[in-house]
C-alpha positions in Angstrom: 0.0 0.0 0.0 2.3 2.5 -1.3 0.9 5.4 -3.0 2.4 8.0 -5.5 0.2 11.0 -4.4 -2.0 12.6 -1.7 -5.0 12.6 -3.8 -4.6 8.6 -4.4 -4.1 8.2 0.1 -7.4 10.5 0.3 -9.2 7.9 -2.0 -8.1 5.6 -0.4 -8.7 6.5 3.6 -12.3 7.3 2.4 -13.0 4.2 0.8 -11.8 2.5 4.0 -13.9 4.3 6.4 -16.8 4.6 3.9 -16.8 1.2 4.1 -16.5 0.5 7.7 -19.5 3.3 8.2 -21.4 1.4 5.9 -20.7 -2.1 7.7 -19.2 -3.3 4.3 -15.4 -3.5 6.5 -15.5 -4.8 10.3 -14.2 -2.7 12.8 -10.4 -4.9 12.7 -9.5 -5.0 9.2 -10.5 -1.1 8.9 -7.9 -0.4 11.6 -5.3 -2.7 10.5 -5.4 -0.9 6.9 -5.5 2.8 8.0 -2.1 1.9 10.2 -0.5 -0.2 7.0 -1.9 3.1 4.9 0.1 5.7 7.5 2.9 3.3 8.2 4.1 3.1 4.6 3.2 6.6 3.3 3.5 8.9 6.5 5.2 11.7 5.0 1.8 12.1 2.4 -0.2 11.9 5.4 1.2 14.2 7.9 3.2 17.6 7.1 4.2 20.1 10.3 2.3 17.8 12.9 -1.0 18.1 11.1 -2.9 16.7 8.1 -1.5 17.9 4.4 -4.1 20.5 2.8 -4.7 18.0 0.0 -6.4 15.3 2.7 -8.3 18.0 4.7 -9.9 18.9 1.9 -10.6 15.3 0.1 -11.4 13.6 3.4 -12.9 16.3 5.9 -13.0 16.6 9.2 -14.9 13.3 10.2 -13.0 10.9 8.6 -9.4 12.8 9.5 -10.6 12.2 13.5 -11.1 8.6 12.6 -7.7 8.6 11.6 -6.2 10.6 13.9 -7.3 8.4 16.9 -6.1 5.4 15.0 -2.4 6.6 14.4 -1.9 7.9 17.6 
């Protein structure tokens, strides 16, 4: 799960909790891939102890607090 840009990680994160909201992913595996996502492409994710500009705006606030308790 490496990805090239942050529009393709903001895809991504909301498919994954799109999913889980929609009982489509269980609770586990959505965990498990939003930590693989961040592990392998942290420097996309985070710039100057926040979110890049790029995922605020793709993924909004929401889905960025679902992450953010799940990284940290």
């Amino acid at each position: 799960m490496f990805y090239k840009t942050q529009r393709e990680i903001a895809e991504v994160i909301n498919q994954i909790i799109d999913g889980y909201w929609n009982d489509e992913i269980p609770e586990k595996a959505m965990i498990e891939k939003i930590k693989l996502l961040y592990g392998n492409n942290e420097s996309k994710i985070i710039k100057d102890d926040d979110f890049t500009t790029i995922l605020k705006q793709q993924c909004g606030k929401r889905r960025l607090e679902v992450v953010e308790k799940l990284i940290k």
